[in-house]
N, C-alpha and C positions, 0 to 999 in steps of 0.2 A: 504494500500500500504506500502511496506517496506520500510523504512525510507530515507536508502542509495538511491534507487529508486527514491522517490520522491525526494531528493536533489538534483538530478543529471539536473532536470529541472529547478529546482530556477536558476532567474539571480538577484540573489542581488545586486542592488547600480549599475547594467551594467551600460553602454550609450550605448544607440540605436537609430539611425539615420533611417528612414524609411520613404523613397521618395513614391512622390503620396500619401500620406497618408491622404489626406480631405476628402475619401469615400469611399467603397467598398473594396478590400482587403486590399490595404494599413491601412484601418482605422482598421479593423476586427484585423491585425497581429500588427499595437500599442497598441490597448486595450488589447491585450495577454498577449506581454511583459513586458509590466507595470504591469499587474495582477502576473508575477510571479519576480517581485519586481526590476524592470530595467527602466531606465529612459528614458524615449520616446519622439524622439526628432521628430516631426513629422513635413513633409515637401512637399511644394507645391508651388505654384506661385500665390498665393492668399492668403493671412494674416487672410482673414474675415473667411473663411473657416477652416483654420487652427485652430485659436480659439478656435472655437467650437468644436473639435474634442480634443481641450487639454483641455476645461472644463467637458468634459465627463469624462474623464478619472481621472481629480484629483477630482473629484466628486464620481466616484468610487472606490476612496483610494488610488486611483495612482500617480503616479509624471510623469509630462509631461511636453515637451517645444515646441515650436512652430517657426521653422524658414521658408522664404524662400527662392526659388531656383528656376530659370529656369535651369534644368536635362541638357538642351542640349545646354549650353552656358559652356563653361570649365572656365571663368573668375570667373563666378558666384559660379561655383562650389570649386573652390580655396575660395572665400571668405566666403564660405559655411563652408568649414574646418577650416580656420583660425578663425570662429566665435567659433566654438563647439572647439578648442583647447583653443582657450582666457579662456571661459566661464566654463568650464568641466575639460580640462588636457587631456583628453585622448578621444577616442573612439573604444568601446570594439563591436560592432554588427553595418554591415554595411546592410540597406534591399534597395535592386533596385527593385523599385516598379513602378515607375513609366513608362509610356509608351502611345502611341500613333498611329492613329489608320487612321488616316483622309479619307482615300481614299476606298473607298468601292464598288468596279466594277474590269469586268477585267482589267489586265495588259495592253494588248494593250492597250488602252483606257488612260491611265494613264498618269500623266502630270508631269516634273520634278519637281515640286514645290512636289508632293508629296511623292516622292521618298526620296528627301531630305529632309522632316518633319520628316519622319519615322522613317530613317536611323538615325538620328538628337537627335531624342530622345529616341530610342530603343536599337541603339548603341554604337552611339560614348559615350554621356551620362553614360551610366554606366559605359565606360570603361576606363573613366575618373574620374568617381566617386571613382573607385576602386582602382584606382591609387594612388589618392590623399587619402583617404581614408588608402589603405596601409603604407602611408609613415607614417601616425598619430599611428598607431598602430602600426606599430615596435617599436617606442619608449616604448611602453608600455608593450612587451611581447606577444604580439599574437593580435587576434581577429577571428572571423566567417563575412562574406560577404554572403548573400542569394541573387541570381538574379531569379527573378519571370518573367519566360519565358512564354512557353506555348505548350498545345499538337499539336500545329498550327506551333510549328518547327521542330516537328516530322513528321506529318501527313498535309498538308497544305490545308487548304478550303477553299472553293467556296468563288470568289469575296474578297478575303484577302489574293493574293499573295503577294503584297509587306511585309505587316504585318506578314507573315507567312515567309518569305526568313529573316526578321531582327531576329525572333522570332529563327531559328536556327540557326543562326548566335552568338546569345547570350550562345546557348546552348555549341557553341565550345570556346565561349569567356569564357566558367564558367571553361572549362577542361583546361583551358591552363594559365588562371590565378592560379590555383587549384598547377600544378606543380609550375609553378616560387615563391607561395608565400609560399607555404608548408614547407620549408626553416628557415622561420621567424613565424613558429608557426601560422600562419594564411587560416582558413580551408574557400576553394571557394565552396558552391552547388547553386543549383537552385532546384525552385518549377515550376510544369509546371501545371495548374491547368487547368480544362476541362472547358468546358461552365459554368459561372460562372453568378450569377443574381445581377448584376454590372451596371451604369450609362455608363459605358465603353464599354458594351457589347449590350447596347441597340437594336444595328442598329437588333440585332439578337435575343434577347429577347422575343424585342416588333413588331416583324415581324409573324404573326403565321405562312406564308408559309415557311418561312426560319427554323422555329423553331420546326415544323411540319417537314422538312428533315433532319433535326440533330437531333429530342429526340430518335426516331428507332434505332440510333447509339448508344445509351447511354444505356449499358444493365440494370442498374439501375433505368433507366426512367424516370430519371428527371433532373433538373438545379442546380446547387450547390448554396449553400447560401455563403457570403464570410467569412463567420467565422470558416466555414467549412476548409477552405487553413490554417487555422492560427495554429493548431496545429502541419503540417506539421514544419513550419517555425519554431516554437517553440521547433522542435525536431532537427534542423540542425543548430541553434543558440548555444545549451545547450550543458552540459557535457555529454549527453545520446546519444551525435553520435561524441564524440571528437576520433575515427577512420575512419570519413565520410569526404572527400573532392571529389572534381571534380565531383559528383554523383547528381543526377538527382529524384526526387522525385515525380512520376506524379498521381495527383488529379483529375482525370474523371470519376469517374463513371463505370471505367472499358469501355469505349472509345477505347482505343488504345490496349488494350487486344487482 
């Protein structure tokens, strides 16, 4: 590979904040970053979990840190910031990974409680993350923000309308943070990844009739692994898409083709 080329992915010495990260994509897209040399601040609402996702990675040569965070609390997420400013000085890569899923039946059927889970932490959450998140990085000359939506706020499926109406909701929250921050050097995308073989996706996974009507749709024929999503992320963090905002990057399989 040509040199210039390859440089243009290194993140030397970043800081990278990357929610939901105790498993499945979030874990897959910190062990990326830290492999191309950025410091991985991985976050969750669980500590025990967290851990072990930050001793794999400096076991792997990497540098990693471990805070956390309930996403859908904005107190928490202020104190989220003000720790990785104390601690860091700056923050250069923001990943909204995290998300939530609760409710899995029709709409009708559906109970306020999970309307507001949803919404709770698919949207307000990041969009508050970003926020807070923005202010830290102007200071510092720019940053990248990735929000890991999905092909479910494109196309919305069976028994996942709530999750599928937050899912693009997120997608217009990515285009419009995209304009206001672009301003301050700071590039919004999103990853929209397809059926994905995640603790998250279980309900659909480990259903074979369920899974059994969605792999037909997958011209590829099969389930993505989460490691699979991490190099997208890796190209919309880095200098090899620094003319990339408000844009959309979707991971299925050729799904929504």
């Amino acid at each position: 590979m040509d040199k210039k080329i390859e440089e243009m992915f290194k993140l030397t010495d970043k800081i990278a904040l990357i929610t939901g990260a105790s498993r499945g994509i979030g874990k897959a897209v910190a062990r990326a970053l830290a492999a191309q040399g950025a410091v991985s601040i991985v976050v969750s609402r669980k500590i025990q979990d967290l851990e072990i996702v930050k001793k794999e990675i400096i076991d792997a040569g990497g540098r990693a840190d471990a805070m956390i965070c309930n996403t859908g609390d904005i107190g928490q997420i202020e104190e989220l910031m003000q720790g990785v400013e104390k601690r860091y000085g700056r923050l250069d890569i923001l990943i909204n990974n995290a998300a939530a899923n609760p409710y899995f039946g029709e709409m009708m059927d559906a109970e306020e409680w999970a309307w507001d889970k949803t919404n709770d932490v698919n949207l307000k959450g990041p969009f508050f993350m970003i926020r807070s998140a923005a202010r830290l990085m102007q200071k510092n000359g720019g940053g990248n923000i990735v929000n890991v939506s999905s092909v479910n706020g494109v196309q919305p499926s069976l028994f996942q309308g709530i999750y599928s109406i937050t899912k693009a909701g997120l997608i217009t929250m990515t285009r419009a943070w995209a304009i206001e921050l672009a301003k301050h050097n700071i590039r919004v995308n999103a990853l929209l990844p397809g059926l994905t073989d995640t603790k998250f996706a279980s309900a659909i996974t480990k259903n074979e009739d369920i899974k059994n009507l969605i792999l037909p749709r997958i011209p590829m024929g099969r389930i993505a692994e989460p490691e699979e999503m991490a190099g997208a992320v890796l190209f919309l963090v880095s200098g090899a898409s620094s003319y990339t905002t408000g844009s959309c990057i979707t991971c299925d399989g050729g799904m929504l083709a």
